[in-house]
N, C-alpha and C positions, 0 to 999 in steps of 0.2 A: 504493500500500500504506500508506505513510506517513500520507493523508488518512481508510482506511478506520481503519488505529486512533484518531487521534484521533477521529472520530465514535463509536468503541466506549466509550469511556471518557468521551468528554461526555452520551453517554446513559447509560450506568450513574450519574456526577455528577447528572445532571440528574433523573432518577427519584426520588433522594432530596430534590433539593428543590422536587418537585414535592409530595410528602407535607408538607411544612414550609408551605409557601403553604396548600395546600387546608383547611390545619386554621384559618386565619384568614379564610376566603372569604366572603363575599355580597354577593346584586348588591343594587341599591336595583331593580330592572327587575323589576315582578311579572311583565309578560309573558314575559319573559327564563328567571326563575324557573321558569313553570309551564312551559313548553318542556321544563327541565332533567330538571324531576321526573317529567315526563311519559317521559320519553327513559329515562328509568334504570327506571320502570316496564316500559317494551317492553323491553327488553335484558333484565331479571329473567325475565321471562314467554316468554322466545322461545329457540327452539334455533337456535342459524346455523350449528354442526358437527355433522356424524357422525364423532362420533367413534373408532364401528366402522370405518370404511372411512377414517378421515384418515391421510396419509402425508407426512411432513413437507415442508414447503412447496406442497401442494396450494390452490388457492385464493391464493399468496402468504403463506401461514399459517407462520412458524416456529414451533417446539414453546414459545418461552414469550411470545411471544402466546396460543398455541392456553389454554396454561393460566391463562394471564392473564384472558380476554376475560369470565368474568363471578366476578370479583371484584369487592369494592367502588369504585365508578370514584370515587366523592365527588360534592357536588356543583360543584364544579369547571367550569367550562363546556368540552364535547368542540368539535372542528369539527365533529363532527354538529349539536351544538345551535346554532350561532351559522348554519352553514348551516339550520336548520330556521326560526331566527329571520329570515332575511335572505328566505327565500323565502314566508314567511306575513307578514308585515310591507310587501313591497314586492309582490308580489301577490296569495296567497294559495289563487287560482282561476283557471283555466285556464291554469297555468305550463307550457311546454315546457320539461322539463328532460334534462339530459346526463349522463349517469356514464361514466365510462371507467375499467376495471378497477375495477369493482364487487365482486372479492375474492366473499366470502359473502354484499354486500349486506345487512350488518347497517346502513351509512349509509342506504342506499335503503328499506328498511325503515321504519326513523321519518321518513326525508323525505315518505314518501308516509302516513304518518299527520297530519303538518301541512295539507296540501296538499288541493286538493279539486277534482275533473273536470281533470284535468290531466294531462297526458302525459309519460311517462315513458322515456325509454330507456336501457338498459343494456348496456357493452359490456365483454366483458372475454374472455380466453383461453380459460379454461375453461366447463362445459356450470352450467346455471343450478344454483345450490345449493337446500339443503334448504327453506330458503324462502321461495323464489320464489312456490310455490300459494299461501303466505301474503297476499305481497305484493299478486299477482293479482288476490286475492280483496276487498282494503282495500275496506271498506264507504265511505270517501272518491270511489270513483266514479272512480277513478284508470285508465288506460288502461299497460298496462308492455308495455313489447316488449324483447328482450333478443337481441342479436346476440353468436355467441360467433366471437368473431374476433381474429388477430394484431393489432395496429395497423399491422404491418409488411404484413400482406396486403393490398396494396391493390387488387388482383384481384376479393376480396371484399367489401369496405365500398365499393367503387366501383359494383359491383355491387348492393348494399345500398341507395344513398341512386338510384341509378337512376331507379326508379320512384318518388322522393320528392323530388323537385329544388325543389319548395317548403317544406319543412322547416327551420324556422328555430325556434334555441334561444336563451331567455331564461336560464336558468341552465346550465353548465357545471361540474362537476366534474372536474377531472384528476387522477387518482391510479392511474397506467397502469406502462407501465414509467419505473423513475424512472434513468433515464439522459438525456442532451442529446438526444443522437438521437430515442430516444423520444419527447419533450415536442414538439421541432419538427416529427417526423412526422404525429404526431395533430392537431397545430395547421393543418398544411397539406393532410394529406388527409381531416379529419373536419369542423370547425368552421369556417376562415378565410373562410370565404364564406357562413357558417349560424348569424349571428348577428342576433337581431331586434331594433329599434330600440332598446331599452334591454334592457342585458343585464347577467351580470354569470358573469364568467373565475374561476375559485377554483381553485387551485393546491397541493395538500400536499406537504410534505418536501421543499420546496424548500435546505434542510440537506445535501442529498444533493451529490454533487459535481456542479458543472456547470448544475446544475438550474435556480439562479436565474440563471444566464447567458441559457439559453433561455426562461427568463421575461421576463427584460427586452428579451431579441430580437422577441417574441412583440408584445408590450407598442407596441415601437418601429415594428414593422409595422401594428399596428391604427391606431397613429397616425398612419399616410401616409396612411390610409383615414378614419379619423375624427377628428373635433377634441373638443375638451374630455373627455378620457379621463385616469382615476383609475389611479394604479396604486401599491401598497404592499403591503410584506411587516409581520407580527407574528410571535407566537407562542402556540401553544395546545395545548391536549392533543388525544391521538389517540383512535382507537376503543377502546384501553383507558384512557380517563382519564389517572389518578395513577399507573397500573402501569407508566410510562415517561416518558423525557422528554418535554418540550414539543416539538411538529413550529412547524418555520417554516414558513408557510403565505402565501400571497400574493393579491391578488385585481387584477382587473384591471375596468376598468367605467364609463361612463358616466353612474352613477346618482350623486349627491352621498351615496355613504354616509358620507362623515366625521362631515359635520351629522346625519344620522341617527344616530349611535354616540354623538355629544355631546349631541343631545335625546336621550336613552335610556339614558343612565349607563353604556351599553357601555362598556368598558377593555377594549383589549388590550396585551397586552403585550410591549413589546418594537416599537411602531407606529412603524413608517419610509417616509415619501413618497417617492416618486421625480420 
């Protein structure tokens, strides 16, 4: 109880200076740049509630996110952008990518406008949201499949990858249930074996209790299995921007992103190696 209020009160803190940084922000990264502006352009332009039929926490949606989600985000860099940058950057075409609890799939959304002939999967609780036919349809040549499934079912997702036992994913998103249990679950019955030669693990809200435990557990696993494996937490805004605190996010990975973030004027902030 005692760790849920302190998290209540460092994010109502942190919201506010999250508005006080944004108003001094920009990258030197035009690539970076157009990503951003490109990202706040899809999000102005796109509906990801009904808000006829929304009922609080549908989707993972509490009611001031639901009111937040298209306000001004700033230009600010979201984890959708720096995910948008990290998978058109390091391959940009035919990426296998992973979502797990996909929410309304407003992240998946602009990931598959970067992105081009490239496969997509989505997994999350509930049945596909409003727009998903959007997504579908991405003139990118994008291929989406969407499994609506527990994490905990693994009756289902076992049954799922069955007929798919060579499926192997270059990027990973985790933003599922954000409990320990949860993180290690999905770790072990979706991904730990379905990762392709160069990959790269991304982890949000790791601020959560517990969460970056089973990150670094996760972490410590891959490396019984792999050698020369990256792993670091930051900090960055969420799918609403500046309309809340910064989420601590984490990535896990193969790839020398550091040297890429230092050629490329990326800052994040709050960057801790393990």
């Amino acid at each position: 109880m005692l760790e849920k209020i302190k998290y209540s009160i460092n994010k109502k803190i942190g919201k506010y200076l999250n508005y006080l940084v944004s108003i001094s922000y920009a990258t030197k990264n035009k690539a970076f740049k157009k990503i951003i502006l490109k990202n706040r352009s899809l999000t102005k332009e796109s509906n990801y509630l009904d808000y006829e039929t929304y009922n609080p926490g549908d989707y993972g949606v509490n009611p001031t996110i639901a009111r937040a989600m298209h306000l001004n985000l700033s230009n600010l860099p979201t984890y959708t952008d720096l995910i948008c940058y990290l998978t058109s950057q390091v391959w940009k075409n035919h990426l296998s990518y992973l979502e797990i609890g996909t929410s309304l799939m407003k992240n998946v959304h602009q990931v598959s406008n970067h992105i081009m002939d490239s496969s997509i999967l989505c997994i999350d609780i509930e049945s596909p949201p409003i727009i998903f036919n959007k997504v579908t349809n991405n003139k990118n040549k994008n291929s989406v499949d969407y499994l609506t499934a527990d994490i905990f079912d693994n009756k289902k997702i076992i049954e799922y990858f069955k007929n798919r036992e060579n499926v192997k994913f270059d990027f990973i998103f985790s933003d599922a249930a954000h409990t320990y249990e949860g993180l290690i679950q999905e770790y072990n019955i979706i991904y730990k074996n379905k990762l392709n030669e160069n990959f790269i693990i991304y982890f949000d809200d790791l601020d959560f209790p517990r969460l970056e435990d089973a990150f670094i557990e996760i972490y410590k696993d891959q490396l019984s299995i792999k050698n020369n494996l990256l792993c670091f937490t930051f900090e960055i805004n969420g799918w609403v921007g500046i309309n809340e605190k910064r989420h601590k996010n984490g990535i896990i990975t193969n790839i020398d992103l550091p040297t890429l973030f230092e050629n490329d004027n990326i800052y994040l902030k709050n960057y801790s190696k393990f």
